[in-house]
C-alpha positions in Angstrom: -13.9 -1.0 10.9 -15.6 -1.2 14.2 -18.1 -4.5 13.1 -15.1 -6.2 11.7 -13.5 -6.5 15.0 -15.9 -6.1 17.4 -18.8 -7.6 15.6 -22.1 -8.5 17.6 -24.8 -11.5 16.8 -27.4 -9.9 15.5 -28.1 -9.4 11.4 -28.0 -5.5 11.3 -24.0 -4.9 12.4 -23.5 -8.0 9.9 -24.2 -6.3 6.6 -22.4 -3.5 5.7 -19.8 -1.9 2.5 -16.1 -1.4 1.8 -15.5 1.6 0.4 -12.9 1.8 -2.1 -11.5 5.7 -3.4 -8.9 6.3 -6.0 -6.8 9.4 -5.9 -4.8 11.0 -8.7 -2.7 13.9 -7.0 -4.8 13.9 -3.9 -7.7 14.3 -5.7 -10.9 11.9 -5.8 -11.9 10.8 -9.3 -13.4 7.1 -8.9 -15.1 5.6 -6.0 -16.5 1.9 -5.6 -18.7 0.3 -3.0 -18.6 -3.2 -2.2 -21.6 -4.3 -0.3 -20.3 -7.2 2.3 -21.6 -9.5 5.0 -19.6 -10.7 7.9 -19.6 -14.4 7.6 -17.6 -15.8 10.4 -16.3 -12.5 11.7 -14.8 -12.1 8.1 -15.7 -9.9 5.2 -17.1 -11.3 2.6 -18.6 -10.0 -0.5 -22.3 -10.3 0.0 -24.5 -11.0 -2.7 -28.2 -12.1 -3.9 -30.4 -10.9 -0.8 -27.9 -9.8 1.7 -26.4 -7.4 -1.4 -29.8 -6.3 -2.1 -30.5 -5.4 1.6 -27.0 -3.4 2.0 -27.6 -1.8 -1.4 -31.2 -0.5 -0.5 -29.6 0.5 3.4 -27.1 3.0 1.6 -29.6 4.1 -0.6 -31.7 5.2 2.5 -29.2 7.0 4.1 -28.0 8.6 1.1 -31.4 10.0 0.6 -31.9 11.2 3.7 -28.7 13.4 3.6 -29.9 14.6 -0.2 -26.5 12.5 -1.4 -26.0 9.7 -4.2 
């Protein structure tokens, strides 16, 4: 929540992902990631490069903490 409030001008804290978890008796059994961009301080869904680039992001920090 952090860069959607207190977002700085620089690319990096302007691509990031929602996160979105469903829960059937307190139990996880979906999740969805929806990579965004902040255009004008505001979410947006990001697509073409800037989805690319948050897509390849997660998928280098997943890897590095053995995680898909």
């Amino acid at each position: 929540m952090g860069n959607f409030i207190f977002d700085q001008n620089f690319n990096l804290t302007q691509l990031s992902f929602i996160l979105y978890v469903w829960l059937d008796e307190g139990e996880p059994y979906r999740a969805e990631i929806v990579p965004i961009y902040l255009k004008g301080y505001k979410p947006t869904p990001a697509v073409g490069l800037q989805k690319f680039y948050v897509t390849m992001r997660l998928s280098e920090l997943s890897a590095k903490r053995n995680t898909q």
